[in-house]
C-alpha positions, 0 to 999 in steps of 0.5 A: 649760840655756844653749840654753834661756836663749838661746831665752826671751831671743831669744823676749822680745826678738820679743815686744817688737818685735812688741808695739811695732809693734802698739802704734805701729799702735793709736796711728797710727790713735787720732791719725788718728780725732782731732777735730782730723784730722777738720778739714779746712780752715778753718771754724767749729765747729758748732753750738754745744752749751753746757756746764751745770752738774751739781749739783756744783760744779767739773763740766760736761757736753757733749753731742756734735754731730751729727758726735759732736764735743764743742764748747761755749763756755768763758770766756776771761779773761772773753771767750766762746770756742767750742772744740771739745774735742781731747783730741789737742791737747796744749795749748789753741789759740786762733784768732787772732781768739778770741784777740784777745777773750780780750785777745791780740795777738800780733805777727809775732815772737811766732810763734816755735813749729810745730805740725802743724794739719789744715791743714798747719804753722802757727806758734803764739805762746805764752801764758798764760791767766789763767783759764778756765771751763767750766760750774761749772770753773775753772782759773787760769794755762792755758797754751796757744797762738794759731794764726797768723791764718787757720790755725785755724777753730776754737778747741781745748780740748786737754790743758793744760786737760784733764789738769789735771781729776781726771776727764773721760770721754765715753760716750752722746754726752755727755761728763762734765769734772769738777775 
């Protein structure tokens, strides 16, 4: 009976080492198919395809680029800024210049954090933004971070915005955000 319990214990604890590994695999490939990977230097996003409104309030629909990325203009503290959706992107991330429209200037030593962009390390300043709009959605009190200049080409949409939507889900090239 003791060899039998001995043997289903050792057999669980293989099992979740290989499932473990398994599941880190699956993650390392997901981040490596991001957006945000896909960047490989500089540059402005492409061409822009702008967020309409559905017939509900509080919705927006994308349609995807001909990278099948999901780019739109979202507003900013009232500024239009073009950001390509990350959902990789823990946080939204404004480039230096997006920054300085939506009213941000930071200074050498509001740099005081690193992240690991496409194109290497760079330093962030944190900030909060009054509101952002996308479509018919509007979020008050988003936080999110200014790239070092030159560090981003693109602004991005990341996961302090997007987690706070009860739904988003992309499928046929579109992707439907909702609050």
């Amino acid at each position: 009976m003791l060899a039998s319990v001995l043997r289903t214990a050792i057999g669980a604890v293989i099992a979740a080492v290989v499932i473990a590994q398994l599941s880190m695999q699956f993650v390392s490939r997901a981040r490596s198919k991001s957006p945000e990977a896909q960047i490989a230097q500089p540059m402005r996003a492409p061409s822009a395809s702008y967020a309409a409104p559905t017939p509900f309030r509080g919705e927006a629909t994308i349609a995807a680029d001909r990278l099948g990325q999901y780019a739109t203009e979202v507003e900013v503290n009232g500024a239009p800024v073009h950001m390509l959706v990350d959902t990789g992107a823990s946080s939204v991330v404004l480039s230096y210049d997006d920054a300085a429209a939506a009213g941000f200037y930071p200074g050498p030593g509001d740099f005081k954090f690193s992240a690991q962009t496409a194109n290497g390390v760079s330093r962030m300043a944190r900030v909060r933004l009054r509101q952002m709009r996308l479509g018919a959605i509007a979020l008050d009190n988003v936080d999110a971070y200014v790239a070092d200049r030159g560090a981003l080409g693109a602004s991005l949409l990341g996961m302090t915005f997007l987690s706070r939507l009860s739904h988003f889900e992309a499928a046929s090239g579109r992707m439907l955000l909702r609050q």
